[in-house]
N, C-alpha and C positions, 0 to 999 in steps of 0.2 A: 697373685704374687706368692709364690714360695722361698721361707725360709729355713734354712736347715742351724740347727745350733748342735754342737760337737760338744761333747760332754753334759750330760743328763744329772750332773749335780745342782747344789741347793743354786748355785748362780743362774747356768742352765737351764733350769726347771722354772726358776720365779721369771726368767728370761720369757720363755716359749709361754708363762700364764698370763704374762700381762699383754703379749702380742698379743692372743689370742683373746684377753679380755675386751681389749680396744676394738676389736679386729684389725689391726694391722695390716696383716695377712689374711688372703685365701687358706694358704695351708704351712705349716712348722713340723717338720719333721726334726725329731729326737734321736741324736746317736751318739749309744757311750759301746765300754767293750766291754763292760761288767755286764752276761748274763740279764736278760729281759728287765735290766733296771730301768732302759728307758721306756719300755713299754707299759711298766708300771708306773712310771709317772705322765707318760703320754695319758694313758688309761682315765687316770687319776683327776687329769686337767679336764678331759673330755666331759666327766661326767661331772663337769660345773656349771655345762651350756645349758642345760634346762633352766637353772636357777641362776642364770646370770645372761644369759640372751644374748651369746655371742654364736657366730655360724663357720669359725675356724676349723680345718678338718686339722687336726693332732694325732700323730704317730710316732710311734718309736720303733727302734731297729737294733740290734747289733751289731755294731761294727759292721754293716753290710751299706758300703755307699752307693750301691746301685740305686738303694732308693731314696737318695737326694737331689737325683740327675735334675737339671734344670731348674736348679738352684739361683733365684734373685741373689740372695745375702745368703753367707754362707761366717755364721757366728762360730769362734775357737774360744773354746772357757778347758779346753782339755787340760789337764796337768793339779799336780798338788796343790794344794790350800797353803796357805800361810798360816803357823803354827805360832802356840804366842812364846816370842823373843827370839823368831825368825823375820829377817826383812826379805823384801823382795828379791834381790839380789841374790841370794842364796839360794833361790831357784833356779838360775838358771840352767846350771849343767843337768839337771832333770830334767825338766819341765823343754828343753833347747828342742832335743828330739823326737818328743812327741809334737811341736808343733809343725814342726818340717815336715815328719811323715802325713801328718792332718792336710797341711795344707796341698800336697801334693796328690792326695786320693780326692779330696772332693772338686780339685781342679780336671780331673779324670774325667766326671759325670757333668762338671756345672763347669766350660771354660769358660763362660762370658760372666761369672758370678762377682761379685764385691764383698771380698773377704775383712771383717772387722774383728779383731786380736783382742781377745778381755785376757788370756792368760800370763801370768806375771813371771819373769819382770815385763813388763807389756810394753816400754818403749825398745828394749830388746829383743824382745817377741817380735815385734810389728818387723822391725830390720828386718829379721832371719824371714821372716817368711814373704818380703818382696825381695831380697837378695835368692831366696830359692828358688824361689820360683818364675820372675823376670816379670811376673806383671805388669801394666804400666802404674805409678805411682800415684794415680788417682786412685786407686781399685784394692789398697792394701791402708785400714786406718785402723787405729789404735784406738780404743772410747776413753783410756783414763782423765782425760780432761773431763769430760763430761760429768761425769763421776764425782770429783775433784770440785769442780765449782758448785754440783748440786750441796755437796759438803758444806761448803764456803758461803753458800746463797743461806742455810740453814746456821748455820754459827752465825749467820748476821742476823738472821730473821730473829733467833734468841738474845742476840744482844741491841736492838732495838726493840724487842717485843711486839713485832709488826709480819704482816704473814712474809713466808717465803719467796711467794707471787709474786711480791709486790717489789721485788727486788732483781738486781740485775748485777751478775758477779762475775768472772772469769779465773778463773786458774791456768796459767801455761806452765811451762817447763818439763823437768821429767815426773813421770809418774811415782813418783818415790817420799819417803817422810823428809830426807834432805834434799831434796831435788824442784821440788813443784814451790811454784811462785804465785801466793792469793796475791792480785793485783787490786789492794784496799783503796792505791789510790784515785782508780775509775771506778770501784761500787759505787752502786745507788738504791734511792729506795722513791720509785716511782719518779726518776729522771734526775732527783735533786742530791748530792752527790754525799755518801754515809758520811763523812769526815766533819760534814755538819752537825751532825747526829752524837759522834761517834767520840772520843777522847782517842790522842795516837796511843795510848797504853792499851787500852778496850782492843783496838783495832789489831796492835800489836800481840794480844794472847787472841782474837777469834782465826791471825793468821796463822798461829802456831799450833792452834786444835784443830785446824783443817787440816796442816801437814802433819798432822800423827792423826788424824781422822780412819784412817786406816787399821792403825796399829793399836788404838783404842778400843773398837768394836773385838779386834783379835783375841785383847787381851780379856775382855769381858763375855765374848764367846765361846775363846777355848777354839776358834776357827776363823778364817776368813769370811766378811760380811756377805749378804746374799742377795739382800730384798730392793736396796740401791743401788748397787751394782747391776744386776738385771733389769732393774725400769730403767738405768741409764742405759742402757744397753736397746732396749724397744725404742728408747726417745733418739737414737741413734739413727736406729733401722727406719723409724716409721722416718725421720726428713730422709729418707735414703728411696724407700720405694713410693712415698706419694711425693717426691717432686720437690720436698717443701723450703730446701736452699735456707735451710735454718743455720746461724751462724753457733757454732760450737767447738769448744777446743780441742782440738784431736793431734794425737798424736800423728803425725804423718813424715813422708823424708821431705828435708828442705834441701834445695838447691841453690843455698846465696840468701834466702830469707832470713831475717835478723841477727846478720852475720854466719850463717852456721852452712856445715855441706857434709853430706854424706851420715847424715843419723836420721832416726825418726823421735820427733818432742812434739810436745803438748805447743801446736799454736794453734789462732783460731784459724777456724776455716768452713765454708759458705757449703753445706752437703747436703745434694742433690740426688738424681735418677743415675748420672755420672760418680759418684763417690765422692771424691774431695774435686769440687768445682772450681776453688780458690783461695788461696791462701792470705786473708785478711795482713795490711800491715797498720801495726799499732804504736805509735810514738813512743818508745820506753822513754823514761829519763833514763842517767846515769846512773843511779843505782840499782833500775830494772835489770838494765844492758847489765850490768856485771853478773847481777844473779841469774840472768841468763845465759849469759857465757860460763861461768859456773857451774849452772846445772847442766849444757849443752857436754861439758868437760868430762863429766860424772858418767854421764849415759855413751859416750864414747870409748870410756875406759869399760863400763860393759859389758860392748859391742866387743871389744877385745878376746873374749872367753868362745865368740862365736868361731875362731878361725879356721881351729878346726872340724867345724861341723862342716860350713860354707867349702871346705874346700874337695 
C-alpha cells in the first residue's frame, strides 16, 4: 500500500513517521516544493528503522508527482499554518489554490486514489477539492473531526482523571473554534455515560477547551499544532487501507444527512478500503440540531469565497 502526503512540514512529516512507525504502509512518499526539504525529512524518518523496527520504504521529491503514481491515499497538508490570532478562515483565499492545483496533479498519476484534506479551513478545503475535481464523494474526506474528538477524548480524560482510552467522544460540525460541536451528552468513560461523572459546568469548560483546542496550541507555539494532527491523520489512513470500517467524524459532503446539502462537515462516518462507506445517523436533540444548523450555516458562508476559484 502507498501513501503520498503533500506537504513535507511539521503536520506532514509527524504524518509520514507515525505511518511508517506502525507500518501502515508499504511505502510514503514525501512532496513539498521547498527544495529537497522533503527529502531531508524522508531521509531523516528512514534512519529511524534500525532503532525502531519498522520496514516502510520513505521518500521525498520535489514537486515532482510522477513519483507518487499509484497512490492508495493521497494526504493534502499543503498551504500555511495558522499564526497566533489568525482563525482558519482567513486562510482561505491562500491556502484555496494551492489545494486545487494539489489535488488535480496527484489525480494525474494516482486516479483511483482517496484523497483526505488536513489543510485549513479543511471543511472548505474538503468542498473545493471534490467540487474540482468530480470525484465521487466517497473518495474526498476531510480528518478535522478526528482530530477534534481526540482533543475532546483528552479534556475528558483530564477532567475525570482516567486514561484517554478508556473513553469514547465525538465531535461533529465544522472544523472551526466557533463551529465544531463536543457532543458531552453521548461521552463515556468505558460505556457508562461522563455526565455521571462529570458536573454540567465541568462538562461545559472541557467543551469549550476543545473548541479553541486549536487556537491554544497556536498561541503557545507561535504555529499551528503538528504531533495530533498527524497521528490523526495515520489513524485516518490506517481504517482507510486495512479495511478496518472504523467509525470516525469526518468531514465529508452530505446529501440530506442531518438536514444539510451541498457542503462538507464533521459527521460520523464508517471508513473503509472505499473511503467514506457511510454515513452514520445520530439522534441530535434540539439543541444539537440547532448548533448544527448553525455550524452547517457558518461553513456555507465559507464556501461562498470559493466561487470564483470553482468557476
Amino acid at each position: 500500500m502507498k501513501v503520498t502526503i503533500v506537504g513535507a512540514g511539521n503536520v506532514g512529516a509527524t504524518c509520514a513517521d507515525v505511518i511508517s512507525y506502525r507500518g501502515i504502509a508499504s511505502e510514503v512518499v514525501l512532496l513539498d516544493i521547498k527544495e529537497g526539504f522533503a527529502e531531508g525529512k524522508a531521509l531523516d524518518i528512514m534512519q529511524c528503522a534500525t532503532n525502531t523496527g519498522f520496514n516502510t520504504k520513505v521518500s521525498g521529491v520535489t514537486n515532482d508527482y510522477s513519483k507518487t503514481a499509484g497512490s492508495d491515499v493521497v494526504v493534502i497538508t499543503s498551504g500555511i499554518p495558522r499564526k497566533p490570532g489568525m482563525t482558519r478562515e482567513e486562510l482561505i483565499g491562500i491556502n484555496a489554490g494551492i489545494v486545487k492545483t494539489v489535488a488535480e496533479n496527484v489525480l494525474k498519476f494516482s486516479p483511483d486514489t482517496i484523497i483526505v484534506v488536513v489543510s485549513n479551513p479543511m471543511d472548505t478545503m474538503t468542498y473545493l477539492a471534490l467540487k474540482s475535481t468530480g470525484l465521487p464523494k466517497n473518495r474526498i474526506i476531510g480528518m478535522g473531526g478526528a482530530l477534534d474528538s481526540s482533543r475532546f477524548r483528552t479534556y475528558l480524560s483530564l477532567a475525570l482523571d482516567k486514561p484517554a482510552n478508556d473513553i469514547s467522544a465525538m465531535v461533529i460540525g465544522g472544523h472551526g473554534d466557533t463551529t465544531m460541536i463536543p457532543l458531552t451528552r453521548l461521552a463515556s468513560y468505558n460505556g457508562i455515560p461522563v455526565t455521571q461523572f462529570l458536573s454540567e459546568e465541568v462538562l461545559q469548560k472541557v467543551a469549550a477547551d476543545t473548541m479553541v483546542g486549536g487556537a491554544t496550541l497556536t498561541g503557545l507555539l507561535g504555529t499551528s499544532a503538528w504531533y495530533a494532527p498527524g497521528a490523526s491523520v495515520a489513524f485516518l489512513v490506517d481504517s482507510i487501507l486495512n479495511d478496518q470500517k472504523k467509525m470516525i467524524a469526518c468531514s465529508v459532503f452530505v446529501e440530506g444527512e442531518y438536514g444539510q446539502n451541498d457542503i462538507c462537515i464533521g459527521v460520523p462516518c464508517i471508513i473503509g478500503k472505499n473511503g467514506v462507506e457511510e454515513i452514520l445517523h445520530i439522534e441530535l436533540n434540539d439543541q444539537e440540531k440547532a448548533l448544527f444548523a448553525k455550524s452547517a450555516d457558518a461553513v456555507r458562508g465559507m464556501n461562498d469565497a470559493l466561487k470564483s476559484i470553482l468557476v
